[in-house]
C-alpha positions in Angstrom: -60.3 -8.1 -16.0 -61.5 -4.4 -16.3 -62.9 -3.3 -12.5 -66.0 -2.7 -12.7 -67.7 0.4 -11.7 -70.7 -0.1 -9.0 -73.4 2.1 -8.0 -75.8 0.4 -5.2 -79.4 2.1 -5.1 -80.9 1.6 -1.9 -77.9 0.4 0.4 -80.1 0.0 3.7 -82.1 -2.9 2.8 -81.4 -6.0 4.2 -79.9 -7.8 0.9 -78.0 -4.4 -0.3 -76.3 -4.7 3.2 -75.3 -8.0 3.2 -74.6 -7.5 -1.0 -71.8 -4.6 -0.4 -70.5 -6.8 2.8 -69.0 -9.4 -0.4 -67.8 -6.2 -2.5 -64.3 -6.3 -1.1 -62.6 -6.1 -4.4 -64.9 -4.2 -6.2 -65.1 -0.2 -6.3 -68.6 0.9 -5.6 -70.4 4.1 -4.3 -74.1 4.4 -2.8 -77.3 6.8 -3.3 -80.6 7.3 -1.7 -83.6 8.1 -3.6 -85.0 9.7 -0.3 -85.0 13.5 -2.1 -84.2 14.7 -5.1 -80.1 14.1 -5.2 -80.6 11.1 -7.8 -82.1 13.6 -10.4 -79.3 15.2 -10.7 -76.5 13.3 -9.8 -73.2 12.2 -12.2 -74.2 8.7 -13.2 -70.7 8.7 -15.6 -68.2 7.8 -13.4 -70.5 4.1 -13.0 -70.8 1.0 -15.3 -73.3 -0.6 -13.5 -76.3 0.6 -11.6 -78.6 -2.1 -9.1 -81.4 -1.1 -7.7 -82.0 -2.4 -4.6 -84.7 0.4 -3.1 -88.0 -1.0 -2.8 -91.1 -0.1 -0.7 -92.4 -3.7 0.2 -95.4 -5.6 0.7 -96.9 -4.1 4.2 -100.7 -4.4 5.2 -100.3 -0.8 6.4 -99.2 0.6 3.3 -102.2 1.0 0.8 -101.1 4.0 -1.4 -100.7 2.6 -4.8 -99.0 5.9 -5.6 -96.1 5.6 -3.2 -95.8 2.0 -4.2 -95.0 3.0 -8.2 -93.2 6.1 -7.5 -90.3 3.9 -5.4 -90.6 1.0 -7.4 -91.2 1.7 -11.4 -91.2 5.6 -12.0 -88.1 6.1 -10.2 -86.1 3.7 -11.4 -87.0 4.3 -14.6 -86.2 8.2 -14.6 -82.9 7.2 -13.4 -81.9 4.3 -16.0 -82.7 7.1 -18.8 -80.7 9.6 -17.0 -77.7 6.6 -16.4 -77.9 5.2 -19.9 -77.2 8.7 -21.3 -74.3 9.5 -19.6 -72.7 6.0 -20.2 -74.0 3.5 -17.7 -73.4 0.0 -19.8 -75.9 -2.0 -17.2 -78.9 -1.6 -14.9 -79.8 -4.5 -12.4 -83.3 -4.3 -10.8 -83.9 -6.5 -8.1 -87.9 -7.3 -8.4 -89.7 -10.2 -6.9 -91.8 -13.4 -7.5 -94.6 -11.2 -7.2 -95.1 -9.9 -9.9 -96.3 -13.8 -11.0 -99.0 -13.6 -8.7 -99.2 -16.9 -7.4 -98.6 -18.2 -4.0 -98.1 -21.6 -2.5 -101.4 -23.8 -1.7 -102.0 -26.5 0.8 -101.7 -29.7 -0.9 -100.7 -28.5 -4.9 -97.4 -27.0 -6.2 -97.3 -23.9 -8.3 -94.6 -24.5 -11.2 -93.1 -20.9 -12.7 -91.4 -21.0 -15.6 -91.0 -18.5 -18.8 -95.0 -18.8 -19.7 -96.5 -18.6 -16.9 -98.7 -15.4 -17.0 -97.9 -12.2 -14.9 -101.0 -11.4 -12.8 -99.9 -9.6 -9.5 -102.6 -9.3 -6.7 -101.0 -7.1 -4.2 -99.7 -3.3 -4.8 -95.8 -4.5 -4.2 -96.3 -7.2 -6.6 -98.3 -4.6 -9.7 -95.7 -1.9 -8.7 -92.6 -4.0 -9.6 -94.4 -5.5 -12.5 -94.8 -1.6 -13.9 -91.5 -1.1 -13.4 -89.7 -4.0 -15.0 -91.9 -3.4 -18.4 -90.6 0.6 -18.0 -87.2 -0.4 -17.7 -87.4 -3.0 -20.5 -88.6 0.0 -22.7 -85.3 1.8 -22.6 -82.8 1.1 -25.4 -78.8 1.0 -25.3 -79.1 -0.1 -21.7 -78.5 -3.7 -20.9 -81.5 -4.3 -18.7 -81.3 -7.1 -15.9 -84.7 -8.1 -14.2 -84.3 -10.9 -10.7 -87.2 -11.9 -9.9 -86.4 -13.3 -6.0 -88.1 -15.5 -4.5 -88.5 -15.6 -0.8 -84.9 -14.4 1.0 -84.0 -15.6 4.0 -80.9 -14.9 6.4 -79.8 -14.0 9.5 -81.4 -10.3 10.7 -83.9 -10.9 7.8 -86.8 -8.7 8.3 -89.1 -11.0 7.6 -91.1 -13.7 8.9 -91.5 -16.5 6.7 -87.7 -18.5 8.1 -88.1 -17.5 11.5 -91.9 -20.1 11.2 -89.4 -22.7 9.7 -86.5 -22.3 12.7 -89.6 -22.5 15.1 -90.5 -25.3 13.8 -87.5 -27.2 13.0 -87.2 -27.2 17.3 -90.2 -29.7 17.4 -89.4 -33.7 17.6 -92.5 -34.6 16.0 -93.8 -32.8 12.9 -97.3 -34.3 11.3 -96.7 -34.0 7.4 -98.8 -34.1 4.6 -96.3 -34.6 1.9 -92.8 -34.0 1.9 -92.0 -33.4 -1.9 -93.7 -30.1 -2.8 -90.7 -28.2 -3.7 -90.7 -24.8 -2.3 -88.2 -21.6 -4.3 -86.0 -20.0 -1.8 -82.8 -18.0 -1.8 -80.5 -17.2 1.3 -79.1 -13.9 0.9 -75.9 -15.1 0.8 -77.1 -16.7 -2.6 -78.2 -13.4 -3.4 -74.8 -11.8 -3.4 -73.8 -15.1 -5.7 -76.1 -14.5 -7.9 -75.7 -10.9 -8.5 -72.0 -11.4 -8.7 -72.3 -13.8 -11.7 -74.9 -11.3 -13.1 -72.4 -8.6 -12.9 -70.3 -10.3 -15.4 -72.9 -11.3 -17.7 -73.8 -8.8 -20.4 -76.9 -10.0 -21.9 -80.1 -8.3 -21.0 -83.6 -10.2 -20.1 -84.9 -11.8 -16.1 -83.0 -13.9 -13.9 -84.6 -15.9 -11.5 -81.7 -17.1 -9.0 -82.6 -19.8 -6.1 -81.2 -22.1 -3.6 -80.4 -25.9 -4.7 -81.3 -28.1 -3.8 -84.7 -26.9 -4.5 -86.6 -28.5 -0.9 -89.8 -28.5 -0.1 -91.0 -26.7 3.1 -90.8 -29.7 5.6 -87.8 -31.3 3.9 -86.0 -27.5 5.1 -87.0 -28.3 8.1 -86.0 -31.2 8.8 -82.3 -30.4 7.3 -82.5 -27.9 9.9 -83.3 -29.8 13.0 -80.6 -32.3 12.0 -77.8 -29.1 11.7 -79.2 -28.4 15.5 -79.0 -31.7 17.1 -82.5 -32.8 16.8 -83.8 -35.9 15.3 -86.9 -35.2 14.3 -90.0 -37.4 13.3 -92.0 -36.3 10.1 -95.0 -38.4 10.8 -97.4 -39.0 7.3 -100.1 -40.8 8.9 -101.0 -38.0 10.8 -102.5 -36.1 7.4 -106.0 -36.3 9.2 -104.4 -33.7 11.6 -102.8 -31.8 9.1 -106.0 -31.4 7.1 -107.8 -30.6 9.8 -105.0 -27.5 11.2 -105.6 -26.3 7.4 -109.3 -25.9 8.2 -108.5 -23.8 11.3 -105.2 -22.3 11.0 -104.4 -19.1 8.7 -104.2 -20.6 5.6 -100.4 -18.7 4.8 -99.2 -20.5 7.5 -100.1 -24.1 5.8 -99.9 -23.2 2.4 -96.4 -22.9 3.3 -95.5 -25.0 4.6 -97.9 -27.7 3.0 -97.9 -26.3 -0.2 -95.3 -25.9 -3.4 -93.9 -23.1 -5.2 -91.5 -24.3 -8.1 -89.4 -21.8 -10.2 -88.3 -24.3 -13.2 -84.4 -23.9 -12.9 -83.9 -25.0 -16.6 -86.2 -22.5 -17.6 -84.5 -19.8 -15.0 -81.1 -20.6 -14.3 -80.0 -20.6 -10.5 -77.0 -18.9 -11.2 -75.9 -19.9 -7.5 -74.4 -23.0 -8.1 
């Protein structure tokens, strides 16, 4: 098989790290869209561009602006530049936010490929814009992954580290234990976008961990790999309900809650 030619957008994130860490084999090159080099740099020598640069859901970071520049106008400057000098492929890495929906105590969101697009959060609107800018642009096989929640070692987040916390407890009130929950490891990531590399078909790609687990089945998987038997107790609900009433209602939502991507609708493409 031809090599392929790699350019990685972005290479400081978390997943772009760990990404080029499984790239042993493959020839690849990096770029920053910090300045103005991407404008003019030789996109020829590359068959396939992914775009991992992203400015992320923070509290702290209101301007919508900022939010399209990095994550639709960008990347959309670039694929016409790249698909004029010869790039076959562009691979955006985008997120579940652009659905919109979120997890709720006691109910489980199902995604699949009619499910309507209404994001609620400027991360979320700002990769939205840029998936439909990208899809615009012809000659240029056009690969949209929507991730779910990533989760690894050194992830930047916060959403596992809740799940490792709790996975140290020996007895964990449940409410139910069959909401399934999306998630990927980021070692699933670099699975996934491996596979992609070698499809040549344009359209969105929703990759995910399977099993698909709910919240406190993860858990409990968890304790067990750490030597703790641990005791998911139902008829403690009343308890359950009532932390829902008092606790931040991310925290139970999650972990009491579903979030479904229909994996014959979206194939895994980790399996």
């Amino acid at each position: 098989m031809e090599r392929i030619r790699l350019l990685v957008i972005g290479p400081n994130s978390f997943i772009a790290k760990f990404f080029m860490q499984q790239l042993k084999n493959k020839f690849y090159m990096t770029l920053s869209v910090r300045g103005d080099v991407w404008k003019n740099f030789d996109y020829s020598s590359y068959d396939v561009i992914i775009y991992f640069a992203a400015i992320v859901h923070h509290p702290e970071i209101t301007d919508e602006v900022l939010y399209n520049k990095v994550n639709a106008e960008i990347p959309y400057e670039m694929a016409k530049l790249a698909v004029e000098q010869g790039v076959k492929k562009f691979i955006y890495i985008s997120t579940m936010a652009v659905v919109g929906l979120a997890p709720r105590f006691g109910n489980i969101n199902p995604i699949n490929r009619s499910t309507p697009l209404y994001p609620n959060t400027p991360y979320g609107r700002s990769k939205l814009r840029g998936e439909r800018m990208l899809s615009q642009i012809d000659r240029l096989c056009i690969q949209l992954v929507r991730l779910p929640n990533v989760y690894g070692q050194n992830c930047p987040g916060t959403f596992f580290h809740r799940i490792e916390q709790l996975s140290s407890l020996k007895i964990l009130p449940i409410y139910k234990n069959d909401y399934k929950f999306s998630l990927i490891s980021v070692e699933n990531v670099a699975v996934a976008l491996n596979r992609l590399l070698l499809i040549n078909e344009s359209g969105v790609f929703c990759p995910q961990d399977t099993p698909i687990l709910s919240i406190v089945e993860r858990i409990k998987k968890l304790a067990e790999a750490n030597g703790i038997r641990q005791k998911q107790i139902k008829w403690m609900w009343p308890i359950v309900y009532l932390a829902n009433k008092i606790l931040p209602k991310k925290f139970t939502d999650n972990l009491y809650g579903g979030y479904y991507i229909d994996p014959i609708e979206y194939p895994v493409l980790t399996d």
